[in-house]
Backbone bond lengths (Angstrom), bond angles and torsions (degrees), N, CA, C in turn:
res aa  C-N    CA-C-N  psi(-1)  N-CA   C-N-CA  omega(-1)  CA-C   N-CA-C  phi
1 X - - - 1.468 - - 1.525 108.74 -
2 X 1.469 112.62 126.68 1.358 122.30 173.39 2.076 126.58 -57.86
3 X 0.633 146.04 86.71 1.207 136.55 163.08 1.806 123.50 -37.50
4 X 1.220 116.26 118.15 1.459 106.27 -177.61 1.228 113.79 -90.15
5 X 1.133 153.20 129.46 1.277 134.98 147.03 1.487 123.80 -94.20
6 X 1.477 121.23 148.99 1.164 138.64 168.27 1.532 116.46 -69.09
7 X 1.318 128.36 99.92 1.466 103.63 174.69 1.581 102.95 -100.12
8 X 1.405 109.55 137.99 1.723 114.17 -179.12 2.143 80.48 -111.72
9 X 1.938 94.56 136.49 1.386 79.96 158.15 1.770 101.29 -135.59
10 X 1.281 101.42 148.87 1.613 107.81 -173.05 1.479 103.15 -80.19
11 X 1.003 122.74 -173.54 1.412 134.25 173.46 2.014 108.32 174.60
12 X 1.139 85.03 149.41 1.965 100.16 -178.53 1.734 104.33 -72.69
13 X 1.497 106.49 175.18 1.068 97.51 170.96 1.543 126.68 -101.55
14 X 1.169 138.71 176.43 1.435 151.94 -127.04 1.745 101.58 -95.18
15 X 0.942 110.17 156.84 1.585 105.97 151.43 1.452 122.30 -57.27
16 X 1.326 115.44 -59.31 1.231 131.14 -169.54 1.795 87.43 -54.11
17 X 1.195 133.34 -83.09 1.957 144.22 171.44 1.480 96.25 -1.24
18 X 1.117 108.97 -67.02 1.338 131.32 177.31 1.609 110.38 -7.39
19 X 1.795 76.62 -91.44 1.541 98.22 -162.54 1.757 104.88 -83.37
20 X 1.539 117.53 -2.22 1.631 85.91 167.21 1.737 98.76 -110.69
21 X 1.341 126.88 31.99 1.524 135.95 162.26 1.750 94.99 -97.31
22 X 1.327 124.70 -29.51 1.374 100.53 171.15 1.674 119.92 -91.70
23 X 1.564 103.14 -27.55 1.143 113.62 165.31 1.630 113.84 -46.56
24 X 1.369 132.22 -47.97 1.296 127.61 -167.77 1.846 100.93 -82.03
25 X 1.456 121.36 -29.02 1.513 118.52 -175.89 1.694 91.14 -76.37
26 X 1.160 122.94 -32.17 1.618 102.70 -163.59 2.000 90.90 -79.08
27 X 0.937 106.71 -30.74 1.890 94.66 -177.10 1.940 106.86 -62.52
28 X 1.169 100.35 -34.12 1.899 114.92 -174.96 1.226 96.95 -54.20
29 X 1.835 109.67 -72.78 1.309 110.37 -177.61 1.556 124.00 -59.05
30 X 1.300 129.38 -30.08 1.308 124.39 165.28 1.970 132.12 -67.19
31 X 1.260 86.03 -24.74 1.901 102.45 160.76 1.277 109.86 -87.60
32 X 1.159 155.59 -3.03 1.725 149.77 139.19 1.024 109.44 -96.95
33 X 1.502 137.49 -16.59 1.545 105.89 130.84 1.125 156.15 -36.82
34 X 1.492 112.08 -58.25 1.096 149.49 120.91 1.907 107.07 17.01
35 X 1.425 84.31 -101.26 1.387 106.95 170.34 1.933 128.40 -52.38
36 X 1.330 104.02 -13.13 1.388 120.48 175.81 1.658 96.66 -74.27
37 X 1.284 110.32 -62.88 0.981 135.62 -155.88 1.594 120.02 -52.03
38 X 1.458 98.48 -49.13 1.489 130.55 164.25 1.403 109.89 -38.62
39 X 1.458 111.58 -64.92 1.205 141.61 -177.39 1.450 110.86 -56.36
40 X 0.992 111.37 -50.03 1.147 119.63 169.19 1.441 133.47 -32.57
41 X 1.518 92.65 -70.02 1.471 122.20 164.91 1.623 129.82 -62.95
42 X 0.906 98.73 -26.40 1.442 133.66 152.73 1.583 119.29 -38.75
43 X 1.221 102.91 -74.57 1.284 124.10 158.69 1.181 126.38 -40.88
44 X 1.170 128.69 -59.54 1.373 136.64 -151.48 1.419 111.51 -96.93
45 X 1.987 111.43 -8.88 1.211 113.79 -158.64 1.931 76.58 -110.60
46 X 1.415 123.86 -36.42 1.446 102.15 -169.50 2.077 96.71 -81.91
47 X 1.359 125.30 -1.16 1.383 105.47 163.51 1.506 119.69 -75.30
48 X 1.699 110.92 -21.88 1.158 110.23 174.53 1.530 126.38 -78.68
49 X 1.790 111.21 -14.00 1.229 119.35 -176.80 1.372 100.34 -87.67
50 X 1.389 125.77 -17.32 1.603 127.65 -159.77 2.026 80.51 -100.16
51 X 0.765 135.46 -20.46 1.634 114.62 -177.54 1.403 105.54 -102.45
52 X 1.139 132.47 -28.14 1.598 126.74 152.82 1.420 121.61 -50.86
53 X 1.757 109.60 -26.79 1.857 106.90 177.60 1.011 91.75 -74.14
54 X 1.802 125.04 -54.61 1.563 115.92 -172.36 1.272 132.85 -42.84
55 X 1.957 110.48 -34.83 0.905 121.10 -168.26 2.014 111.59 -62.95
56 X 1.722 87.60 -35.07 1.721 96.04 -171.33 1.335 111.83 -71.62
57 X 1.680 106.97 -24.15 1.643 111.37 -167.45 1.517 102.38 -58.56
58 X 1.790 108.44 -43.90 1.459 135.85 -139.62 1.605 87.76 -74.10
59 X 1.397 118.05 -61.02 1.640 113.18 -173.06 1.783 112.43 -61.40
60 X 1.691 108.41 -47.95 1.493 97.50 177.99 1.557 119.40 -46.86
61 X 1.463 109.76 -34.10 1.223 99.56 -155.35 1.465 115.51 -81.34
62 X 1.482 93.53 -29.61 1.908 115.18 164.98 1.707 108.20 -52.29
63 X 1.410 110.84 -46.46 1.401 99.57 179.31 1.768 115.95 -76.15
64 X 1.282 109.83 -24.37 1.096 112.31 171.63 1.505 139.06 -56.32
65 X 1.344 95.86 -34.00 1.218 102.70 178.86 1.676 125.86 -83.49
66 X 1.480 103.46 -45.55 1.399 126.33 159.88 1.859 118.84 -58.48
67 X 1.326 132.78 -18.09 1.231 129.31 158.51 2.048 120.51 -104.73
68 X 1.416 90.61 10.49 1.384 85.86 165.99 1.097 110.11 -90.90
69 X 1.654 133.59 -15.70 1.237 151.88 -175.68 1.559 108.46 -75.08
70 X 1.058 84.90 -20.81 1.966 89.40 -165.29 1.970 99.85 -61.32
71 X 1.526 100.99 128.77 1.043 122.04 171.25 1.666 121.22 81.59
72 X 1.534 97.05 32.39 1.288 103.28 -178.80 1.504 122.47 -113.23
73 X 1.850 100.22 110.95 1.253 102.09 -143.41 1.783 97.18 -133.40
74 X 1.661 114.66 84.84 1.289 112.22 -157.01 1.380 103.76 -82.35
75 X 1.169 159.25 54.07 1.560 160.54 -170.29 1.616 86.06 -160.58
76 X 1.326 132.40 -36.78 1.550 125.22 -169.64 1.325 95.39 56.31
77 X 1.258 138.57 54.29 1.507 152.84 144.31 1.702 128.42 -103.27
78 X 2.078 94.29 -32.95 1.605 91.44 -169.10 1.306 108.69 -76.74
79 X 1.317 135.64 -21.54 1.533 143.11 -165.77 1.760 122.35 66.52
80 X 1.581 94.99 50.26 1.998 113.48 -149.24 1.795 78.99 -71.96
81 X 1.181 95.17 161.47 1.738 95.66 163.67 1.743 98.93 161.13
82 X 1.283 101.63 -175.36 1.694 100.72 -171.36 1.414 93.58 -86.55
83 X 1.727 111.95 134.33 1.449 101.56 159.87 1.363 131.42 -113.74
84 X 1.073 109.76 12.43 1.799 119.52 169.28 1.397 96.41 -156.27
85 X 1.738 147.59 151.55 1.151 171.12 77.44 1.427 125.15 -66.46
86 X 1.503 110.09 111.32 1.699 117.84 -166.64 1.853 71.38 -128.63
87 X 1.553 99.78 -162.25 1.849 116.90 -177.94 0.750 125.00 -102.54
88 X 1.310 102.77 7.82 1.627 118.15 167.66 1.090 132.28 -128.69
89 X 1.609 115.28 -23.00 1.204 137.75 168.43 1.220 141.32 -125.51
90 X 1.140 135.75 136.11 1.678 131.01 -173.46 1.600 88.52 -132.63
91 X 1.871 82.89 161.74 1.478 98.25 -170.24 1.722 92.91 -150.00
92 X 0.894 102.83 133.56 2.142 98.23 176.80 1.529 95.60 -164.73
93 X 1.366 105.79 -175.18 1.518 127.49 -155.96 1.911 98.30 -145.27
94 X 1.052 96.67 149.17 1.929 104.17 176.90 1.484 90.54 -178.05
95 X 1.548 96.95 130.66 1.208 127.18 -170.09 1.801 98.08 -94.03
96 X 1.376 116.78 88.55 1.426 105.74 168.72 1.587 92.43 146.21
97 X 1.219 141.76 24.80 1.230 132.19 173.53 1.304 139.88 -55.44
98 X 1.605 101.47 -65.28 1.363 114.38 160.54 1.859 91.63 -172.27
99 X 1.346 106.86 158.60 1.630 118.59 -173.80 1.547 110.30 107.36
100 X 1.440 105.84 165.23 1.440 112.01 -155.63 1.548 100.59 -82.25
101 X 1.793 118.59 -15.99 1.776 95.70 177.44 1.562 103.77 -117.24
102 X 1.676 107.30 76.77 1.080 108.91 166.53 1.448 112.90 -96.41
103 X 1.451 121.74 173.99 0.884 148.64 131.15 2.067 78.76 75.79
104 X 1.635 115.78 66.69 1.341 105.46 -151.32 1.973 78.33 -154.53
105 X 1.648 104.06 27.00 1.664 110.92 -168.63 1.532 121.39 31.04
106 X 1.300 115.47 30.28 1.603 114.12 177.68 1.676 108.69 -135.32
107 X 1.333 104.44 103.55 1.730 99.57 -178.94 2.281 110.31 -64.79
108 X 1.325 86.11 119.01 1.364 89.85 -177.94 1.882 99.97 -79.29
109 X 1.945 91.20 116.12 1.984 71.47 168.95 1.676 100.26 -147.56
110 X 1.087 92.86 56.85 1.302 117.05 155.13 1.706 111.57 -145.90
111 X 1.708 126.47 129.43 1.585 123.19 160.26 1.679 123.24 -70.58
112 X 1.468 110.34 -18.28 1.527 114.78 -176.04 1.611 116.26 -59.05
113 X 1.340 111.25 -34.00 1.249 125.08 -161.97 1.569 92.59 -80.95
114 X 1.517 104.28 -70.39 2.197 96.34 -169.91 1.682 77.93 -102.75
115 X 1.233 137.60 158.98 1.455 161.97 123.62 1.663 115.28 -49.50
116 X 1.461 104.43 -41.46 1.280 107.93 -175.13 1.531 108.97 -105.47
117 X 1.518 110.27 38.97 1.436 109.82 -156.95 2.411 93.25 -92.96
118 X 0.780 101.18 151.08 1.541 92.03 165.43 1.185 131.50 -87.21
119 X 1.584 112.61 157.02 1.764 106.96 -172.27 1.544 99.67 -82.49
120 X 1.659 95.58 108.33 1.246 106.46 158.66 1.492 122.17 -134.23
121 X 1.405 105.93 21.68 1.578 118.87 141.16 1.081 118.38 -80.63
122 X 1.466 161.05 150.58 1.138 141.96 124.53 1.542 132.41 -148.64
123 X 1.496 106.02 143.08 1.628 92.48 -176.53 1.590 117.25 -136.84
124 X 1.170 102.05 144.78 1.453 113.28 176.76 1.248 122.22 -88.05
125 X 1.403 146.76 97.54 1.117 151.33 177.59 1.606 114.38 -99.07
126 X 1.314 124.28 147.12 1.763 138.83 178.83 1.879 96.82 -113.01
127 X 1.661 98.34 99.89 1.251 84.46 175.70 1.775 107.72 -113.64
128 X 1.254 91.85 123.11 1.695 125.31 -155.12 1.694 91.25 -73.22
129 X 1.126 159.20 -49.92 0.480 163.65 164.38 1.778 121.86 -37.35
130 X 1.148 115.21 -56.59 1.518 111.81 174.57 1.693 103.01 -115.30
131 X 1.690 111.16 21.48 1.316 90.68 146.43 1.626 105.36 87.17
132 X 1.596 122.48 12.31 1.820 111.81 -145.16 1.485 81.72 -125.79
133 X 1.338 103.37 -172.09 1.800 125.39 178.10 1.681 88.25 -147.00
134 X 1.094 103.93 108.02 1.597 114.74 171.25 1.447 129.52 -106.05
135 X 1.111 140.52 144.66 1.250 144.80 162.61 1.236 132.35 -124.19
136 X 1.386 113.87 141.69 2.065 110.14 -161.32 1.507 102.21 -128.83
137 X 1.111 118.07 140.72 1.370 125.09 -172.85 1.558 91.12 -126.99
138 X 1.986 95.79 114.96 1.080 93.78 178.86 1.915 121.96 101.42
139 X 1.661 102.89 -13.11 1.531 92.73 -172.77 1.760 111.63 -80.26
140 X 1.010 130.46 148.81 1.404 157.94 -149.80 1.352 113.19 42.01
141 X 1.890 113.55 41.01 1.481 96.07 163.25 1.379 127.27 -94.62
142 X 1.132 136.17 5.12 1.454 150.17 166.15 1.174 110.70 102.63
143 X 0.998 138.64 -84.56 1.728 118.14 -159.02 1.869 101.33 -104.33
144 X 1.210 115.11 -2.03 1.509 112.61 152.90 0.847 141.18 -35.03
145 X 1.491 150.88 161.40 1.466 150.23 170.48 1.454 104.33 -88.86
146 X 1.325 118.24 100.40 1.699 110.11 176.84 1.940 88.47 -60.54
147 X 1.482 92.67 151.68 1.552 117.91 166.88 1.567 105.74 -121.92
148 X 1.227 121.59 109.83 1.234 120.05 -177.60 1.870 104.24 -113.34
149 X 0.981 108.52 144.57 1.791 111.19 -171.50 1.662 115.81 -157.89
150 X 1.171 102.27 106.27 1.425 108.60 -174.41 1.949 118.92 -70.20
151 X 1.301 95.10 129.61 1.660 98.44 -154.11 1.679 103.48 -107.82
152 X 1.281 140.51 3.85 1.119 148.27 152.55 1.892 116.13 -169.70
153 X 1.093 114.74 155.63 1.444 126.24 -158.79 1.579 93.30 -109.08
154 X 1.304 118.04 -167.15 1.508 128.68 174.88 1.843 116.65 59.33
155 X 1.278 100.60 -5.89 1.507 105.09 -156.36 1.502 106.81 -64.20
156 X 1.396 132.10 109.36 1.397 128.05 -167.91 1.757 111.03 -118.44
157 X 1.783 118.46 4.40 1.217 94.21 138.63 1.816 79.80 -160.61
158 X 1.612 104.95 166.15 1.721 107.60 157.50 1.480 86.42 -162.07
159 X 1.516 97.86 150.15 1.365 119.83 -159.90 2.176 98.32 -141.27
160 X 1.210 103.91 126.99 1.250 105.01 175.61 1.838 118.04 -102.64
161 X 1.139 130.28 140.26 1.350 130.18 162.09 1.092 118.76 -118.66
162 X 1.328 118.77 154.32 1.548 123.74 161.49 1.154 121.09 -107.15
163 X 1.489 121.74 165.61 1.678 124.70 -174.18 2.012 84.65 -142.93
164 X 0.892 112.24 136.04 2.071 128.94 125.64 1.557 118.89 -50.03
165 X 1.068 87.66 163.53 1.599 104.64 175.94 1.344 112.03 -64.63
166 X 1.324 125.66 -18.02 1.499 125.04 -169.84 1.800 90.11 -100.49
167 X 1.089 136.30 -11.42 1.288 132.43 -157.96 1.494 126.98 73.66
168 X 1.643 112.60 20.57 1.175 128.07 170.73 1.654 109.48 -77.71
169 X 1.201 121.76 160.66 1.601 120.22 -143.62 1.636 74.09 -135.88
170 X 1.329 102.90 126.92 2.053 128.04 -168.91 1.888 95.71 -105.81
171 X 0.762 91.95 104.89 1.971 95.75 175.04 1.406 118.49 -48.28
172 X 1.171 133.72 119.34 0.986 162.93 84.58 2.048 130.07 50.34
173 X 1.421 102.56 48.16 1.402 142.91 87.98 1.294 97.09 -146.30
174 X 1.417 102.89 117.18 1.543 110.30 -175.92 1.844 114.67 -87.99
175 X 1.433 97.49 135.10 1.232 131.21 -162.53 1.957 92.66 -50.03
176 X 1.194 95.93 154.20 1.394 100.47 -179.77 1.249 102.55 -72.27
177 X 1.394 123.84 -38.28 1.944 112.44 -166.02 1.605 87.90 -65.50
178 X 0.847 96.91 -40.11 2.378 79.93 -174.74 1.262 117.17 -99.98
179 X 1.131 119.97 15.35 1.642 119.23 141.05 1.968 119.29 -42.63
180 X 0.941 116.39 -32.99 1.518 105.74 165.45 1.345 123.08 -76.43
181 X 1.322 115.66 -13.69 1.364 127.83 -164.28 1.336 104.51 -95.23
182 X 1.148 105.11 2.59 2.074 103.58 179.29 1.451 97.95 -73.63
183 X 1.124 122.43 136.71 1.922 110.28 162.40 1.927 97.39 -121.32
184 X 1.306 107.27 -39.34 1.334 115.88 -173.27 1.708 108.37 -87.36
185 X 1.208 143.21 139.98 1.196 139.56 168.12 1.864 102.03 -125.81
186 X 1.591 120.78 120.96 1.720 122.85 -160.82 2.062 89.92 -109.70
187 X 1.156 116.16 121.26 0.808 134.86 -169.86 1.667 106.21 -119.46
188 X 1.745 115.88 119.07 1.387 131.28 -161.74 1.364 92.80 -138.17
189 X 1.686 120.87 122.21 1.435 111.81 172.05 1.291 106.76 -156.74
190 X 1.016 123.96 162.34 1.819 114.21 -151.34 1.587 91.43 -171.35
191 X 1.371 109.97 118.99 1.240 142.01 -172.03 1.787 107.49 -100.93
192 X 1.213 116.85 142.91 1.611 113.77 -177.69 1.680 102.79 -130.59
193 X 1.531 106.29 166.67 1.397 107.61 -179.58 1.802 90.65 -172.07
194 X 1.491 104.64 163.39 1.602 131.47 -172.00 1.588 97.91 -102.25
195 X 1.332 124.30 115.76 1.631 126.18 163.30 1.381 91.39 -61.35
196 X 1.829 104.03 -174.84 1.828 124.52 179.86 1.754 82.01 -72.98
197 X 1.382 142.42 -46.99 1.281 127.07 -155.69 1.276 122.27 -69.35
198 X 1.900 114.55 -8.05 0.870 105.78 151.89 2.155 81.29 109.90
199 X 1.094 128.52 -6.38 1.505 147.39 178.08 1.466 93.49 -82.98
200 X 1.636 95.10 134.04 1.662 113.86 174.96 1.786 101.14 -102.21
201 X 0.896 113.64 141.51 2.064 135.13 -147.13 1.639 86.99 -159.49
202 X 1.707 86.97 125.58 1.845 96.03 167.05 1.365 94.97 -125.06
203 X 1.510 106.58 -168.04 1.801 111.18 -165.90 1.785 71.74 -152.98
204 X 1.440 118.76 148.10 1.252 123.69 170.92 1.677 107.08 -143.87
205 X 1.484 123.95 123.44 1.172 145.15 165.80 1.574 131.73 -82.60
206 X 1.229 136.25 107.64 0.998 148.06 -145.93 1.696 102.85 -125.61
207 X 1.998 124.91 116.33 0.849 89.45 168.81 1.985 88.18 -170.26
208 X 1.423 92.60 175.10 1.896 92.43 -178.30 1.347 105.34 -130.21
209 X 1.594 114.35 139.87 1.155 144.74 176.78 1.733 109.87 -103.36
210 X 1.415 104.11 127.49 1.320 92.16 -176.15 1.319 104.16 -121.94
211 X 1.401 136.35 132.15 1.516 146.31 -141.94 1.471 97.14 -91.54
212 X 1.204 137.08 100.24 1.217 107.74 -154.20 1.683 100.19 -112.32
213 X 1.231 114.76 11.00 1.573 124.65 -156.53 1.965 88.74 -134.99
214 X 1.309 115.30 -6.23 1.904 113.48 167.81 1.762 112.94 -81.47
């Protein structure tokens, strides 16, 4: 009686196996690259869009707070009120800001005289030129130390408006006789920045201050 045997024989794989088993890992690894990469960029371009919103939040809100003050003058002695509004800039006085001679009916707008006097000069300027949002404590009070201090960078446009009490809109550098007549101040400012692609992206803030102490 014959015995059969089975022969099984193994063998490796091919050249040809080979090279389209590396052929298909080098396409894998180059599509999650790919996709890393994306991601990547991705990333880094919405952290840069998220610190340009901050940047716009950060100045509105600085101006916001400091021109709602404008003209707040609790003795009705200091005579606080806006004293220049152009479209780019405002300038006013409020007796009570912050510092030890507030709310003392005398707008301090000069620092030479008290040191510890409070900013209750102040002005907001858009300087177009280097792009800034500035603020001066103290500019056109005469023998004072203007303090000028730049309060956000990137700034590539801000535009100021005025409103009346009726919601009528006062032109734009408004005349000194209707400088009291501002109640509303419309505040537009728009911050810019470069993604990784090398694309210029702004963020723009839109918002109203209402004078509530003019």
């Amino acid at each position: 009686m014959r015995t059969t045997r089975s022969i099984t024989r193994s063998h490796g794989f091919t050249l040809v196996e080979i090279l389209v088993a590396i052929f298909v890992m080098g396409v894998a690894v180059s599509a999650i690259y790919g996709i890393f990469i994306a991601a990547n960029k991705s990333y880094h371009t919405q952290d840069r869009v998220a610190e340009t919103q901050q940047g716009v939040r950060v100045g509105i809100d600085f101006m916001v707070r400091n021109i709602r003050m404008a003209g707040l003058d609790p003795l009705g002695t200091a005579g606080a009120g806006i004293d220049a509004a152009t479209a780019t800039s405002i300038r006013f006085t409020a007796d009570g800001i912050k510092g030890t001679d507030w709310m003392d009916g005398i707008i301090d707008r000069n620092n030479s005289l008290t040191p510890q006097s409070g900013e209750e000069l102040i002005t907001f300027q858009y300087d177009s030129a280097n792009r800034r949002l500035r603020r001066c404590l103290y500019e056109g009070g005469g023998t004072g130390v203007e303090s000028w201090q730049t309060l956000i960078d990137n700034v590539s446009a801000l535009s100021l408006g005025y409103l009346d009490a009726n919601g009528n809109t006062i032109t734009a550098p408004v005349a000194s006789a209707d400088l009291n007549s501002i109640k509303t101040v419309v505040i537009s400012m728009t911050c810019s920045g470069t993604d990784t692609q090398g694309q210029t992206f702004s963020r723009t803030i839109n918002t109203r201050v209402i004078c509530r102490n003019q």
